[in-house]
N, C-alpha and C positions, 0 to 999 in steps of 0.2 A: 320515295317518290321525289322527283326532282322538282325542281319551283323552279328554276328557267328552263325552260322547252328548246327555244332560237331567239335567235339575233332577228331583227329588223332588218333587211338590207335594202333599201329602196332608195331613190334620186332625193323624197325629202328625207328620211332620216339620216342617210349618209351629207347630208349640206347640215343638217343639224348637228351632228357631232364636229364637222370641222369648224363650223362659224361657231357655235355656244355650248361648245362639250358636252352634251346632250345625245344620250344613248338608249334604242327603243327595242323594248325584249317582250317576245308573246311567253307570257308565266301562266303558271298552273290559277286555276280562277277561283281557289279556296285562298289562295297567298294573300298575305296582307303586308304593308309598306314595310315595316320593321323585316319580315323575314326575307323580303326582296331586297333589301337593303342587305343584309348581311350576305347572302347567297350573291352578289353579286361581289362583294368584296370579295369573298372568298375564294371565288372561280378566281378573278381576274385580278386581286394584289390591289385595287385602287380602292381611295376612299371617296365619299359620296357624301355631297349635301344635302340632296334633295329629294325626292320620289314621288311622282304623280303616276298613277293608275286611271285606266279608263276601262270600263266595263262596256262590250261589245254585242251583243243579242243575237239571239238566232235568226236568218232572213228567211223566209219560205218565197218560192215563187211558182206561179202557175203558168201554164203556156196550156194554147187550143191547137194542136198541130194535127193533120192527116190521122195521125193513130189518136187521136181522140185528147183527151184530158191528162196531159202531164206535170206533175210535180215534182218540185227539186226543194232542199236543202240545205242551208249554208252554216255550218257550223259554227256557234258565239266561241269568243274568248276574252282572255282578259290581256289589256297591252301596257307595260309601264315604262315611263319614260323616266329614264337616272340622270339624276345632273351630276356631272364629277366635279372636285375641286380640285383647285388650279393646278397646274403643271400633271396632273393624272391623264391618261389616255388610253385607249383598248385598241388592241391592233385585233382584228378578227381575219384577215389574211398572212398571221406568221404563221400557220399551219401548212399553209399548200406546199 
C-alpha cells in the first residue's frame, strides 16, 4: 500500500513551495509523520525538516430538489504538508 496517493496542485500550495519550500500531498490516513517523512524522501531524493498532518472529515450534504430528498457524500482524507531543507526542491512537472 502506498502512503502518498498525489501531490497537491493548487494556486495556494503551488505559492507555498516557491515562497517557503513547503510541499502538500493527499497520504494514506493510517500514515503517520515518520513514515511520511521517509516515503517522501525516498520517492523524490530530498531531505525534509519538517511534517505537519492535518486530518480532514467526511462532509455529507442534503439538498430538497424536484425528485425529492437527495444526499451526497464527500470523502475525508488525510493532507501533509513537508517542509524541505534548504536548497532541496521537487519538480512534479519533469515528467510531461
Amino acid at each position: 500500500m502506498s502512503i502518498l496517493i498525489k501531490p497537491i496542485i493548487t494556486e495556494k500550495a503551488t505559492k507555498d513551495s516557491e515562497v517557503f519550500n513547503r510541499y502538500t500531498f493527499v497520504v494514506d490516513k493510517k500514515a503517520n509523520k515518520i513514515e511520511i517523512k521517509g516515503a517522501v524522501e525516498a520517492t523524490y531524493g530530498v531531505s525534509i525538516s519538517s511534517v505537519k498532518t492535518l486530518n480532514y472529515p467526511i462532509q455529507r450534504n442534503t439538498k430538497f430538489t424536484k425528485k425529492g430528498l437527495v444526499t451526497g457524500i464527500k470523502s475525508g482524507y488525510k493532507k501533509a504538508i513537508v517542509q524541505l531543507a534548504e536548497g532541496d526542491s521537487i519538480d512534479f512537472y519533469s515528467n510531461i
